[in-house]
N, C-alpha and C positions, 0 to 999 in steps of 0.2 A: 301626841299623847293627850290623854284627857283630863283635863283641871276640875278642881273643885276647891274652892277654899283657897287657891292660890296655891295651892300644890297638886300634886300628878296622885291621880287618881290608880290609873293603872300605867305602870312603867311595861312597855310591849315587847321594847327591845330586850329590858331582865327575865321577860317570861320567856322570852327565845333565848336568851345565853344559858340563862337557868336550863329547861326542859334539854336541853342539847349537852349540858354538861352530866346532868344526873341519869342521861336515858339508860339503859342496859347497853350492854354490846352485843351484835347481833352473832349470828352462827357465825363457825368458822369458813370459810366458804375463800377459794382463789379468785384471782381479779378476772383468770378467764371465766371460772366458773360464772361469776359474776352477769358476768356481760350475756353470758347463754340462757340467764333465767332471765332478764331485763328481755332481751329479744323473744324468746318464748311466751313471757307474759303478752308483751304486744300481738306477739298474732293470738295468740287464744284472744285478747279482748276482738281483734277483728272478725274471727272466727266465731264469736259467740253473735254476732249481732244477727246474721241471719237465722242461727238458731232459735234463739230467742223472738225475734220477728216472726219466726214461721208459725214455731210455736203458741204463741198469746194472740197470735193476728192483730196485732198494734204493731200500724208502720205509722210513723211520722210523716207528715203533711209538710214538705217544702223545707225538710230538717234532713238534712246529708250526714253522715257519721263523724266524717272529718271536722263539722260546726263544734263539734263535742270537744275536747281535747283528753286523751287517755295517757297519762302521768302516769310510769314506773320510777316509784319515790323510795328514799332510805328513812329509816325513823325521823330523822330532821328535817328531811322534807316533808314529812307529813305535820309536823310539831308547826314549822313556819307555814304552813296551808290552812293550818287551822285558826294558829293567831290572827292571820289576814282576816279569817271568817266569823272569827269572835270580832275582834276589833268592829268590823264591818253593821254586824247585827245587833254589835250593845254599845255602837255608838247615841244613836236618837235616844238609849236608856239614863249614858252617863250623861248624855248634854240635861238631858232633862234632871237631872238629880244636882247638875253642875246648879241650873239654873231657877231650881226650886229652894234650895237649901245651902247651898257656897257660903253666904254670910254666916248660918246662925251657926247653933252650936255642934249641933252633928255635923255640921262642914268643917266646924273644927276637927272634931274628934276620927275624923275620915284623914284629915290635914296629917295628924298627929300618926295615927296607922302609916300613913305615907304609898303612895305608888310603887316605892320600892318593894315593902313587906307584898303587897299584894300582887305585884309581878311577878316575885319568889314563888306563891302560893299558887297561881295561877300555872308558874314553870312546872313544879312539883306535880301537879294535876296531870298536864301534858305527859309531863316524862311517864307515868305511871299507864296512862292509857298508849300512850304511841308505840308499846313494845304486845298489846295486842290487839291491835284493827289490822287485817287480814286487806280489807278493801273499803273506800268509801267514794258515794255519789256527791260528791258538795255542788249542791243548789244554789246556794250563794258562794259564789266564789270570784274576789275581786282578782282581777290582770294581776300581774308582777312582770318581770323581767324573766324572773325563775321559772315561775308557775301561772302561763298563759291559761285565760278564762273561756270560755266559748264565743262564737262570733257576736253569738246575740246576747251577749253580757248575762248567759245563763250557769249552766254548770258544770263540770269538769270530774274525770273519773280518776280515781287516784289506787294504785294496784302499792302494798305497800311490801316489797321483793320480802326483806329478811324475814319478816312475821311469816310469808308463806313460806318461804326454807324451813324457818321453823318448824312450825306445827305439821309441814307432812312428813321432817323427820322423826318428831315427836310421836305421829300415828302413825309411821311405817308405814306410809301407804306411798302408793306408786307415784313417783313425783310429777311429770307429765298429766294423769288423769289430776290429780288435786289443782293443780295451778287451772286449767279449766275449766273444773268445778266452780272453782272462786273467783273465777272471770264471767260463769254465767251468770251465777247471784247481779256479781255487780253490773252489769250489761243489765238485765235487766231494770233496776234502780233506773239506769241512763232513757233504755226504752218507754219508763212510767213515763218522766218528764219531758222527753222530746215527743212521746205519743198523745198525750193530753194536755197541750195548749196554757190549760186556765190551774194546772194542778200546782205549777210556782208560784204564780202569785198569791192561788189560795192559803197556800201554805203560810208564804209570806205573810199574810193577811192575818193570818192565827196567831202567828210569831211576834207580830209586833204588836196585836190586843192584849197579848200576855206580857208582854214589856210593859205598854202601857198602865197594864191595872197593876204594877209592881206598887208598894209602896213605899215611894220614896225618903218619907224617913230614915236617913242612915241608924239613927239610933234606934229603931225597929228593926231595920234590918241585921242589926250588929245583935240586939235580946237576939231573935231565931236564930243568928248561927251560931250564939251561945247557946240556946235549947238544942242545937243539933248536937256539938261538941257534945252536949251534957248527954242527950240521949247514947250516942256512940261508946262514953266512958264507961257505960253502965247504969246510967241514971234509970232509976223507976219511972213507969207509966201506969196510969191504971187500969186494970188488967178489960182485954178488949178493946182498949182504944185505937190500938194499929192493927188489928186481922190478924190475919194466922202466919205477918210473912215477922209479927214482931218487933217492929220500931219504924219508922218513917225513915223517906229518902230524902236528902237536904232538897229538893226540887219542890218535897210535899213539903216542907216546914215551911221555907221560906215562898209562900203565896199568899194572896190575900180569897177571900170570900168568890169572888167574880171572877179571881184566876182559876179557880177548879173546874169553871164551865168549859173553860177553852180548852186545860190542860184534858178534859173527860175528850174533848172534840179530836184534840194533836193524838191524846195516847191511839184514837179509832183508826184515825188517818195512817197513824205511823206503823201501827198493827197491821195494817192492811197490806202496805207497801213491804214490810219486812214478811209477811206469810208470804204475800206475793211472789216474792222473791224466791224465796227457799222453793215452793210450790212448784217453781218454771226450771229450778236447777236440776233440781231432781226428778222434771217431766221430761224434762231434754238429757237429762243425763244416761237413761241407759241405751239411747244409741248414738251417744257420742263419747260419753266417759264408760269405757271399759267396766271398772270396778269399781260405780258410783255405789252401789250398794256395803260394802266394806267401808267406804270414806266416810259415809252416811252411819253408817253404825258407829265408828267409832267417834266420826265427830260429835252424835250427840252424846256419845260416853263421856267425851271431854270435857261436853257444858254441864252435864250433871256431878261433873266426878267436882268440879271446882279447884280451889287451890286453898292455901296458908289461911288461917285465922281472919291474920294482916289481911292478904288479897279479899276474903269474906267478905270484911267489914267493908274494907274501900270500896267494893262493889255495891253493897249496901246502900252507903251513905253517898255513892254518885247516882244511884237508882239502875246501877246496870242491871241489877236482877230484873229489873222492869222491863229491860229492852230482851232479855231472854224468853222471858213472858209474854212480851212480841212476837218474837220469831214462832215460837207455838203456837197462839194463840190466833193471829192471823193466820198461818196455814192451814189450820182446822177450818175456819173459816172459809175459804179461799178454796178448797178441797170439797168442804159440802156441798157449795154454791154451784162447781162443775159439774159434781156427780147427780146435782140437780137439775139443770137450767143448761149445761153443756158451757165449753170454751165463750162463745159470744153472748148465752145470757150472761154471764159472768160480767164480761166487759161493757154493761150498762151501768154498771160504778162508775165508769170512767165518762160518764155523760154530763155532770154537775156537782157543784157542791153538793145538790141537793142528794145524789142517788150515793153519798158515799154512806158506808153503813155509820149508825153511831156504836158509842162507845158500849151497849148491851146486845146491840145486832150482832158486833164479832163472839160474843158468848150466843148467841141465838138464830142461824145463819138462815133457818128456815123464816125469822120473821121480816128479813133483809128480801128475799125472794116475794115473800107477800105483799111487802109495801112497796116495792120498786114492777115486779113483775104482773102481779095478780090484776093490781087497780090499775096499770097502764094498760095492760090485757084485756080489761073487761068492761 
């Protein structure tokens, strides 16, 4: 655990008891059943990797499939995969917060809140998103006993069973074609990172400039997530200050000044990799998923249609809408770029930091081709 003040900053173990106790219960589904979707999930994930390879023409360099490790997980195990990953990436946050501020008085006042309240909050978090992540690529991902890492202490692909029982009964669609739909999305993710060398640590590299420019004052950081509370309750802003989506996501409140540049640099990167994604599922999908065009429709009926008030706002104030925004937003992208410059100019993204688009290039895809294609062309 992590200390501050002489007390536990974040209690990990209560974020895991917590998350694991309030999650939902997943479909009803028998223990054979069970074991038929876990089996099937795996070979779709292995079945997707030549698709997807064939497809993008990104083969990894001296990276075998098997380095990867492909996890068929139940809500808990995705809950305890992720605390590993939090733990992991907002450790060098809390030491430094440990070690900036522990004596004074915001190291009180953090003392006082206690590791426990924010294990709780942290659990509740988890529990709320782990009943819908469908699949996820963890980039960082440390060893367990449970939940082995990749060879090369890189990233690990996690298929999250009930969520896809769910949602293809949910959209009536054919169960077979959806489960490797959702294996090529995330195969792809796997394909980014083992196909481009320098794309983890770059990433890495964002992740921890944005840690670092946090500002560590717990008692600023404690005002913003009282401005967020207040925003969410209903509080006033002045009108224009958030855009057309109408209040900020706790990720925009709580940053400082020099966090926006990086966060403008993550959201490009992260846009890119989620179009990307969708972009390869749905290029490969109609001669391999039967009736990716039905899945396809009604999946994105499903992101549009939304859910409850409650579900709204949580989504809101965790910035998921942001990551929805993503998924569009990069495929548009990622879609003009082909129909422009074909499959391989495309994948001159993938050459440096420097050729990734920025954060007005995925709204602008033709200036993405001029600045990367035109002046190396000409």
């Amino acid at each position: 655990m992590t200390r501050i003040g002489g007390a536990e900053m974040v209690d990990w173990n209560l974020a895991v008891a917590t998350a694991t106790r309030f999650v939902r219960p997943g479909p009803e589904i028998s223990r054979e059943e069970a074991r038929a979707v876990v089996a099937e999930l795996r070979r779709h994930a292995k079945a997707s990797e030549e698709h997807v390879r064939s497809y993008t023409r990104m083969i990894p360099e001296g990276h075998e499939p098997e380095d990867t490790p492909v996890l068929v997980v139940d809500r808990a195990g995705w809950i305890r995969a992720n605390v590993a990953g939090f733990r992991a990436l907002l450790g060098p946050l809390l030491g430094k917060m440990r070690d900036r501020r522990g004596n004074g008085p915001g190291g009180a006042v953090l003392g006082a809140v206690g590791g426990k309240v924010t294990g709780v909050e942290l659990g509740m978090l988890l529990s709320f998103l782990s009943s819908r992540i469908l699949g996820q690529y963890e980039t960082f991902a440390p060893a367990s006993r449970e939940l082995p890492a990749s060879a090369d202490g890189g990233g690990r692909l996690l298929l999250v069973a009930p969520n896809i029982v769910h949602v293809e009964r949910e959209l009536d669609v054919e169960p077979h074609d959806f489960r490797l739909w959702v294996a090529l999305h995330e195969e792809t993710h796997r394909t980014q990172f083992t196909g481009v060398p320098w794309l983890r640590d770059h990433l890495r590299g964002e992740i921890q400039t944005f840690l670092d420019e946090t500002d560590v004052d717990p008692m600023t950081v404690l005002e913003r997530l009282r401005e967020a509370a207040q925003t969410f309750a209903g509080g006033s802003r002045p009108e224009g200050e958030t855009g057309e989506e109408g209040g900020r996501s706790l990720v925009e409140i709580v940053q400082t000044p020099a966090q926006r540049e990086v966060l403008g640099r993550l959201t490009a990167v992260m846009s890119l990799l989620e179009g990307h994604a969708d972009f390869v599922m749905d290029g490969v999908g109609p001669e391999v998923v039967g009736s990716v065009t039905e899945i396809r429709e009604k999946f994105q009926e499903r992101r549009a249609r939304g859910a409850s008030r409650l579900d709204l706002a949580l989504r809101k104030l965790l910035g998921l809408d942001a990551k929805l925004r993503q998924y569009r937003d990069g495929e548009k992208f990622v879609r003009a770029v082909v129909q422009e410059v074909g499959m391989d100019g495309f994948n001159r993204v993938w050459t440096s930091p420097n050729t990734l688009p920025t954060k007005a290039e995925i709204a602008a895809p033709g200036d993405w081709v001029a600045r990367v294609h035109r002046k190396a062309d000409s």
